[in-house]
DOVEX-401941 format. One record per residue: residue number from 1; x, y, z of N, C-alpha, C, CB in turn. Coordinates in pm, 1 decimal, padded with zeros to 6 digits. Each point is the difference from the previous one (the first is absolute). Glycine has a CB too. Example, Ala and Ser with C-alpha at 12.3 -4.5 7.8 and 13.67 -1.06 7.14 Angstrom:
<atoms>
<1,<01319.0,-00569.0,00780.0>,<-00089.0,00119.0,00000.0>,<00090.0,00120.0,00000.0>,<-00189.2,-00117.3,00124.6>>,
<2,<00154.2,00222.3,-00196.6>,<00082.0,00119.0,00006.0>,<-00077.0,00109.0,00073.0>,<00118.4,-00062.8,-00214.5>>,
</atoms>
This chain:
<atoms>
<1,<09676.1,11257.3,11092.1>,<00058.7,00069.3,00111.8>,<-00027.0,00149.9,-00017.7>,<00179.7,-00180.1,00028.7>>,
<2,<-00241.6,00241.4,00076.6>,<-00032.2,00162.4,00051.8>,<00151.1,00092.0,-00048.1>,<-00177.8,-00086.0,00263.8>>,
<3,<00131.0,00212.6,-00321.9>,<00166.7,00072.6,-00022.2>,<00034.5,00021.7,00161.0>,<-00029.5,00168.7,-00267.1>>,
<4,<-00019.5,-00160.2,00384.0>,<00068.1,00008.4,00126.5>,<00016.4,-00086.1,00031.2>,<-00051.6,00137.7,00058.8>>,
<5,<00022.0,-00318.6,-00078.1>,<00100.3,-00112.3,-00006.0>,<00124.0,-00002.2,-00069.8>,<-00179.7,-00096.8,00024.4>>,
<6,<00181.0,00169.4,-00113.7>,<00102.6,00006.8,-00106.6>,<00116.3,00070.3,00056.1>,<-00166.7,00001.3,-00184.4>>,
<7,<00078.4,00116.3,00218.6>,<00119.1,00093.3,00040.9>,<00085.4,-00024.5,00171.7>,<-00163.1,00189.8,-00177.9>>,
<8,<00108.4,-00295.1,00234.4>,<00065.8,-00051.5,00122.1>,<00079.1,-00082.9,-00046.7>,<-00157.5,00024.3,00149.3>>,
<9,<00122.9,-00123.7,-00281.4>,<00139.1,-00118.7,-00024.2>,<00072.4,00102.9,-00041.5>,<-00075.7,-00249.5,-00083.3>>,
<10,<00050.9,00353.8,00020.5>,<00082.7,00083.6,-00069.9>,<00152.0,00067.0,00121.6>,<-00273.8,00064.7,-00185.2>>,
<11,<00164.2,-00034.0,00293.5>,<00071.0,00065.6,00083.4>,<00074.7,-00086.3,00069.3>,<-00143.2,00162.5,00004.8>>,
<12,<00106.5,-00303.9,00032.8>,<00061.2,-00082.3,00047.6>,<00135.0,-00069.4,-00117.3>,<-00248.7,-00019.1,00167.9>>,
<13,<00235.6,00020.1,-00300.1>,<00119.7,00010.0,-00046.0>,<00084.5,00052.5,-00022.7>,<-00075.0,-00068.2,-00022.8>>,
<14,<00045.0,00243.5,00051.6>,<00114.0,00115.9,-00003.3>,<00057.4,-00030.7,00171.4>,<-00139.1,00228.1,-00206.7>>,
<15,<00103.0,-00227.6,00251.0>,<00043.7,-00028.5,00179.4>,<00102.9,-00157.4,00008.0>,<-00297.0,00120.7,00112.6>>,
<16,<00227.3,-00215.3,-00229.0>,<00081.1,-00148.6,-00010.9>,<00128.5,00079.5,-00053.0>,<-00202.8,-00223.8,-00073.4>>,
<17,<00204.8,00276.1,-00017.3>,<00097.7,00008.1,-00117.3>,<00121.3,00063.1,00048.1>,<-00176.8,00017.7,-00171.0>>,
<18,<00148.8,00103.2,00253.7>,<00104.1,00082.7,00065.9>,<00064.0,-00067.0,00079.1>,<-00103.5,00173.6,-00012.9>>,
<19,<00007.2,-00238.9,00086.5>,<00065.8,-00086.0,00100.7>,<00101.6,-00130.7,-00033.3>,<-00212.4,00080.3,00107.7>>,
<20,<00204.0,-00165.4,-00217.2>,<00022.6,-00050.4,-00041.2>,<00163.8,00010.0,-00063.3>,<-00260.6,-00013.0,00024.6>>,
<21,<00231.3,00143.1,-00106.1>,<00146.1,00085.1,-00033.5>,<00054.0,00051.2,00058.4>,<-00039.2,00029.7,-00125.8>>,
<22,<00019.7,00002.6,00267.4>,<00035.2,00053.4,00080.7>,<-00008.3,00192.1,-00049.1>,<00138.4,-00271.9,00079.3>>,
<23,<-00190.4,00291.9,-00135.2>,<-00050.7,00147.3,-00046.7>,<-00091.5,00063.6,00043.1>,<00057.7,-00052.1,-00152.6>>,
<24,<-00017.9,00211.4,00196.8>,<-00084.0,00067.1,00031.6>,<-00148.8,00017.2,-00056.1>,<00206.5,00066.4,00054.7>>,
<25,<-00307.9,-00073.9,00051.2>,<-00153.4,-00017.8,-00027.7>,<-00013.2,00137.2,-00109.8>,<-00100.2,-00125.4,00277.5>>,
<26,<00088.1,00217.7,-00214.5>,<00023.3,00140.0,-00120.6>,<00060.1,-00049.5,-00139.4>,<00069.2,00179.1,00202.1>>,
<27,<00043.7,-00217.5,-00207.4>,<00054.8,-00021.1,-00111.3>,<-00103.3,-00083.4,-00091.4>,<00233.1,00020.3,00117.0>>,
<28,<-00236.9,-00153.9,-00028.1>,<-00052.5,-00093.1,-00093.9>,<-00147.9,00057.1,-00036.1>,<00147.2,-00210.9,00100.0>>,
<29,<-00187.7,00298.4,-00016.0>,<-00167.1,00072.7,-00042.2>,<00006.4,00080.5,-00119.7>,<-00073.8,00035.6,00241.6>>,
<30,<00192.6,00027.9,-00247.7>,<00028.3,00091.5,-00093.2>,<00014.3,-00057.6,-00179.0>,<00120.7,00118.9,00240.0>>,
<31,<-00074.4,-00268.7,-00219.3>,<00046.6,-00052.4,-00090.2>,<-00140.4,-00064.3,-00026.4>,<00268.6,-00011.7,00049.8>>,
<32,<-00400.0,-00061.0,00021.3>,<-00065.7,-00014.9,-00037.3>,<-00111.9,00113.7,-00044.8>,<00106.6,-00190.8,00101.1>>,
<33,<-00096.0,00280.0,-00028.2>,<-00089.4,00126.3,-00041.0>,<00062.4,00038.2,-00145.3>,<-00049.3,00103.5,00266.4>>,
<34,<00123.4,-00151.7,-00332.0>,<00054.5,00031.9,-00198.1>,<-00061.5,-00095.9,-00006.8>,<00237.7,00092.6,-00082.9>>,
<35,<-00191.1,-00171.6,00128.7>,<-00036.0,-00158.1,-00108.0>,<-00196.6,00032.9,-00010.8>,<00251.9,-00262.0,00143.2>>,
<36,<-00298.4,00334.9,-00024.3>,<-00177.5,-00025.8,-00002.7>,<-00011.6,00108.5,-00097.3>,<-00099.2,-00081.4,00262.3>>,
<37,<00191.1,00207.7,-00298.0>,<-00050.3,00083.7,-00044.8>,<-00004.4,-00054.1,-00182.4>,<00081.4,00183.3,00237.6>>,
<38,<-00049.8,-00317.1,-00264.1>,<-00012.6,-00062.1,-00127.4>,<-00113.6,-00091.6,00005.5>,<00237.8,00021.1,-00046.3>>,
<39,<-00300.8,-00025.9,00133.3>,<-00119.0,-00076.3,-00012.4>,<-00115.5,00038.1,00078.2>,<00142.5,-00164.6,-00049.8>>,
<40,<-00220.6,00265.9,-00060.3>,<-00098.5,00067.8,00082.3>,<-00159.7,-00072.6,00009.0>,<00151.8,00221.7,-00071.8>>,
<41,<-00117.3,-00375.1,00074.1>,<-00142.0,-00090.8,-00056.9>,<00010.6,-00007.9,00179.7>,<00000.6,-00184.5,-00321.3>>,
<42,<00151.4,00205.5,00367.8>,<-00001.1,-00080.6,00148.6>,<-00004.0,00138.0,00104.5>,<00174.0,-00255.6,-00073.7>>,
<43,<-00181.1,00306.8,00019.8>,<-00018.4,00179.3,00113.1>,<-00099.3,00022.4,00124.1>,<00027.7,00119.6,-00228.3>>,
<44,<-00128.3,-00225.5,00188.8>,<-00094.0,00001.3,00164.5>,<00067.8,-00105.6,00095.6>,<-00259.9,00046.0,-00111.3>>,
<45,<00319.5,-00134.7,00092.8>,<00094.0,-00038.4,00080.3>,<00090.7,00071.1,00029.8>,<-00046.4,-00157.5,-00059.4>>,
<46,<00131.5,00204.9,-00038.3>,<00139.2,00041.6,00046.4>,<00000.2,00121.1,00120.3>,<00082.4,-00065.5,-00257.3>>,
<47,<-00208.4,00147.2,00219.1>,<-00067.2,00121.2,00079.5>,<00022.6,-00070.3,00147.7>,<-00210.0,00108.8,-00194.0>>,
<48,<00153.7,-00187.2,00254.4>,<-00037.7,-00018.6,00090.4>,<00119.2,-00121.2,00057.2>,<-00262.6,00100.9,-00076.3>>,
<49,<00333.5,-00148.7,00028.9>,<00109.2,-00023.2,00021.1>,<00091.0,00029.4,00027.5>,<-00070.8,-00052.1,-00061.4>>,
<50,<00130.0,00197.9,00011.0>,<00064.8,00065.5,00046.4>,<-00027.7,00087.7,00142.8>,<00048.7,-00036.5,-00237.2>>,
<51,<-00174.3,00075.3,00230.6>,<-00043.1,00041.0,00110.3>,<00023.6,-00092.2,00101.5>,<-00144.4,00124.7,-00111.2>>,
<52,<00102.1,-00287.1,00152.8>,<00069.4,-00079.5,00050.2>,<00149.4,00002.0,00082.9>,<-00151.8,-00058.5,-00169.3>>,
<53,<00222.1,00086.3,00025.0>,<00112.9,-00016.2,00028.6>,<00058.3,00147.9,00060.1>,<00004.8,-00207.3,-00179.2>>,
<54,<-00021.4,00301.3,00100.6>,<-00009.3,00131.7,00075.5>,<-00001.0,-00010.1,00176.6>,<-00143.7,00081.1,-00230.5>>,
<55,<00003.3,-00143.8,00252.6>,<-00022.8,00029.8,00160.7>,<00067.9,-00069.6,00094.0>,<-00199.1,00048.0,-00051.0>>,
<56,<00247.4,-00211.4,-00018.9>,<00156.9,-00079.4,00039.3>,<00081.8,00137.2,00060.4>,<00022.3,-00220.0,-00233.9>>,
<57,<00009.3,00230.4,00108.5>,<00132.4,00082.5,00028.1>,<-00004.1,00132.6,00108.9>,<00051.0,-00072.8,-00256.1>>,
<58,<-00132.7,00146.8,00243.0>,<-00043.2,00155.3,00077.7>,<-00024.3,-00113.6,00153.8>,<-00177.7,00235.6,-00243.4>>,
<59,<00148.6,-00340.5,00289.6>,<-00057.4,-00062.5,00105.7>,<00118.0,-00123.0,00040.4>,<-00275.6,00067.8,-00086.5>>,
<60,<00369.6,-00064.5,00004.1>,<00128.9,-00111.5,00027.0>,<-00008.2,-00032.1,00148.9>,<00177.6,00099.3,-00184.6>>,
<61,<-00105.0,00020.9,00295.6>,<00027.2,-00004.5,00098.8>,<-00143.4,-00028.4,00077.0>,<00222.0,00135.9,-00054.3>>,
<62,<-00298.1,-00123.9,00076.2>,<-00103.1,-00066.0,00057.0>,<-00006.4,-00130.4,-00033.4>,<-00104.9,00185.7,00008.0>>,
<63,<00095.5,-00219.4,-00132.7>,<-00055.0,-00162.1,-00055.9>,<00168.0,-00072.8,00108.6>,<-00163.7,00040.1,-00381.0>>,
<64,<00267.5,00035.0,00357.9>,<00147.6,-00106.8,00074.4>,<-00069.5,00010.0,00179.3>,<00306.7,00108.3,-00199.3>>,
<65,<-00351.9,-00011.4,00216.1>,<-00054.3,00013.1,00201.0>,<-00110.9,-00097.4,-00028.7>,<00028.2,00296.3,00119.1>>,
<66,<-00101.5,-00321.9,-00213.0>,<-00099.6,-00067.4,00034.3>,<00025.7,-00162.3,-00006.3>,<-00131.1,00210.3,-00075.1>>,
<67,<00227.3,-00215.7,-00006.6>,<00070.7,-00177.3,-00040.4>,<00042.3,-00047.1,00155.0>,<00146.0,00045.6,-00286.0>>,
<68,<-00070.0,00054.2,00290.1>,<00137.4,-00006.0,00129.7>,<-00151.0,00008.2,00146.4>,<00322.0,00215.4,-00153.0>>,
<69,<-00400.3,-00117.8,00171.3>,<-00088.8,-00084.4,00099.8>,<-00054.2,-00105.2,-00026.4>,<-00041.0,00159.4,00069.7>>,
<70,<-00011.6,-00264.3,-00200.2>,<-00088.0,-00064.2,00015.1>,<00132.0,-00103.9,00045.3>,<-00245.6,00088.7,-00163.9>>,
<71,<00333.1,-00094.9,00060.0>,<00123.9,-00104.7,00045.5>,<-00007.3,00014.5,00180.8>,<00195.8,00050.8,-00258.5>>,
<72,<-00176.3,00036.0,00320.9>,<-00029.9,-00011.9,00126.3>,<-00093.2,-00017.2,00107.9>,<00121.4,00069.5,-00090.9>>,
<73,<-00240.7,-00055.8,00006.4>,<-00092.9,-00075.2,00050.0>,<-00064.7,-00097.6,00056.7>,<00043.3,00095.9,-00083.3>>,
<74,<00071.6,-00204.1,-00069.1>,<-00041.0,-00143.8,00022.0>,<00104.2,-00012.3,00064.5>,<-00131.3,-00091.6,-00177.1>>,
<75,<00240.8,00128.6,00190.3>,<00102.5,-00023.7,00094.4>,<-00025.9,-00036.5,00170.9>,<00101.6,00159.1,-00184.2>>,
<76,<-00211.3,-00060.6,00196.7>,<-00017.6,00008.0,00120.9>,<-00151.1,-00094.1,00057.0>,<00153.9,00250.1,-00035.9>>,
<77,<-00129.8,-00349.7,-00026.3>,<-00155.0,-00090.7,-00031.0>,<00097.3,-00136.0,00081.4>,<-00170.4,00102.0,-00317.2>>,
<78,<00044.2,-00172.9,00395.8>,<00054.3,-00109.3,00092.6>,<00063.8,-00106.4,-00085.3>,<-00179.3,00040.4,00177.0>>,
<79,<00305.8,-00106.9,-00163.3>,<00036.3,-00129.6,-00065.2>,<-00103.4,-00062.1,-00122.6>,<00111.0,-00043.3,00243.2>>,
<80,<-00222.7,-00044.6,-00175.9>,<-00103.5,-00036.0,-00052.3>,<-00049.0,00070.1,-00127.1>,<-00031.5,-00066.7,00218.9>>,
<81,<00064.2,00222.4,-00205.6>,<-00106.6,00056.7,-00109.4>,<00144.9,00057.8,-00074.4>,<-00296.1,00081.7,00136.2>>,
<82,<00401.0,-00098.6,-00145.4>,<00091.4,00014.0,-00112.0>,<00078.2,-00102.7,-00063.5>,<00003.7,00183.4,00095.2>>,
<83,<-00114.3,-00295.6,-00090.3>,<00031.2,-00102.6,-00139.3>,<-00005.2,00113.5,-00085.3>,<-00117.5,-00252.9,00034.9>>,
<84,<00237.6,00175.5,-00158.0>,<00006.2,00084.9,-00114.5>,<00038.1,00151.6,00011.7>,<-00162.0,-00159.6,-00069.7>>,
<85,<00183.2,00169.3,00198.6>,<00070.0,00134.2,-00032.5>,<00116.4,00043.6,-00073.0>,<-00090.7,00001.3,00167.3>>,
<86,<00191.7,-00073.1,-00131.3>,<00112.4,00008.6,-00083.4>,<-00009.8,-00049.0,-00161.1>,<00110.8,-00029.8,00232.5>>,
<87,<-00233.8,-00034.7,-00277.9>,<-00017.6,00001.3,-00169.0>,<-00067.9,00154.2,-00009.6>,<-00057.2,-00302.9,-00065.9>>,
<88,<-00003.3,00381.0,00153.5>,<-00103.9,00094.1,-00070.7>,<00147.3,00137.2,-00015.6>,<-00334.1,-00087.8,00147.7>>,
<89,<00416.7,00077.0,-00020.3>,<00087.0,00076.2,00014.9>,<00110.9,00029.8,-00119.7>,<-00065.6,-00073.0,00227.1>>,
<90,<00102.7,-00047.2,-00248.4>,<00098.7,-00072.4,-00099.6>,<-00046.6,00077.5,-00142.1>,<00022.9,-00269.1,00137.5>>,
<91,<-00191.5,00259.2,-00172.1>,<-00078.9,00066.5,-00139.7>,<-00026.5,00147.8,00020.5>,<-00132.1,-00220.8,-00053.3>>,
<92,<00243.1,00285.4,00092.5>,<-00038.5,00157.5,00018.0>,<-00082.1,00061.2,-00129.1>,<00229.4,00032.7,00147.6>>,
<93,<-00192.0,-00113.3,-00253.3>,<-00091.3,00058.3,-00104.4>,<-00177.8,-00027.3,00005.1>,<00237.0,-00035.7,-00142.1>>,
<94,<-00253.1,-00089.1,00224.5>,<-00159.8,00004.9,00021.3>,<-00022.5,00078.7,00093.0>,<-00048.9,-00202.3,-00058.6>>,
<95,<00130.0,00268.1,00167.0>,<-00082.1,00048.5,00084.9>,<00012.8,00187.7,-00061.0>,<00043.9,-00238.7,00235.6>>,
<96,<00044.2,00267.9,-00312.3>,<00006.5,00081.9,-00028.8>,<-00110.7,00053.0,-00077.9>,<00202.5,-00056.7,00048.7>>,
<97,<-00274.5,-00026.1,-00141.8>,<-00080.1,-00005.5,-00114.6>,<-00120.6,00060.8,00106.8>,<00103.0,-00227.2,-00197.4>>,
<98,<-00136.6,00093.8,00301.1>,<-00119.3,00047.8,00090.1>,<00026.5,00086.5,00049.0>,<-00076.8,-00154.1,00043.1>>,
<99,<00168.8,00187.9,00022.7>,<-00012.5,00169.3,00080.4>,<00000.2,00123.8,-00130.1>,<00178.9,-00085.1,00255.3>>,
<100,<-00118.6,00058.5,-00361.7>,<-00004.1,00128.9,-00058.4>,<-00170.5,00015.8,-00059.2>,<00299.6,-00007.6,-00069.7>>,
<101,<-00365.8,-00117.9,00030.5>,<-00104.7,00011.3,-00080.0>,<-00107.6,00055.6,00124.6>,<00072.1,-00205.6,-00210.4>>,
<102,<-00035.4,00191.0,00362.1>,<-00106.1,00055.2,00111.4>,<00049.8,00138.0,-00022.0>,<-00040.2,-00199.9,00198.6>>,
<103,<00144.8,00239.0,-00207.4>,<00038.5,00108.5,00027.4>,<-00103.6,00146.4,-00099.3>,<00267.8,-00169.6,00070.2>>,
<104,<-00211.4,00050.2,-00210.2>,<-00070.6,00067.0,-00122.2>,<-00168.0,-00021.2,00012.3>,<00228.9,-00054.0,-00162.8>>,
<105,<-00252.0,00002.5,00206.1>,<-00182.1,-00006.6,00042.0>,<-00007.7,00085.0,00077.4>,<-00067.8,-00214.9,-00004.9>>,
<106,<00133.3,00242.7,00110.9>,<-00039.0,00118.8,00109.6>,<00014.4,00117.3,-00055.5>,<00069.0,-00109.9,00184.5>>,
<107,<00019.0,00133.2,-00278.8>,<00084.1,00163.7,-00052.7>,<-00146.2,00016.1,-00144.7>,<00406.2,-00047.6,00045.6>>,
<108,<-00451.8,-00094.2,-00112.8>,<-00085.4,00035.4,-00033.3>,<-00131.6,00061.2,00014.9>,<00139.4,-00107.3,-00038.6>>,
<109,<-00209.8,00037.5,00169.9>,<-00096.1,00027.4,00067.0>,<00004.7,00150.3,00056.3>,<-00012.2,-00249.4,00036.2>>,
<110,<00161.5,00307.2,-00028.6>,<-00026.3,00113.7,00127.7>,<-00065.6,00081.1,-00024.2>,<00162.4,-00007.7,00078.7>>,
</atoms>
């Protein structure tokens, strides 16, 4: 696995973890940014992981406008085409994952 594969599970487990504990994203970044500063074999990940998670956070309120339109999106889709809507709705954490990781592709690209 690529250190920028690494550093997305990476980022995707500081984003699990907070969430999980219900703890602030900062916080829990803060607590993993010590723990990385003891293992400098893993530093090209952690680099770019944090950056990750960094642009989460500075971009929060967009990634929630962008959930909250797509949720309305499919909302507004004929009978027929919202099978499964209420399972995709129900997994706010998958759709969250996809809108933040477009979000973070676009903020990367700009």
């Amino acid at each position: 696995m690529g250190a920028r594969t690494k550093a997305r599970k990476r980022a995707l487990d500081i984003l699990f973890s907070a969430d999980v504990r219900g703890d602030d994203l900062a916080v829990t970044l803060a607590a993993e940014a010590k723990r990385a500063a003891s293992e400098p074999a893993r530093e090209a990940s952690w680099l770019y992981a944090r950056e990750i998670v960094d642009g989460i956070i500075d971009s929060r309120d967009e990634i929630d406008e962008q959930i909250i339109s797509a949720g309305s999106e499919v909302l507004q889709q004929p009978a027929e085409g919202q099978a499964g809507v209420d399972d995709v709705l129900d997994d706010q954490d998958v759709l969250a994952v996809e809108v933040g990781v477009k979000v973070l592709a676009d903020l990367h690209h700009a």
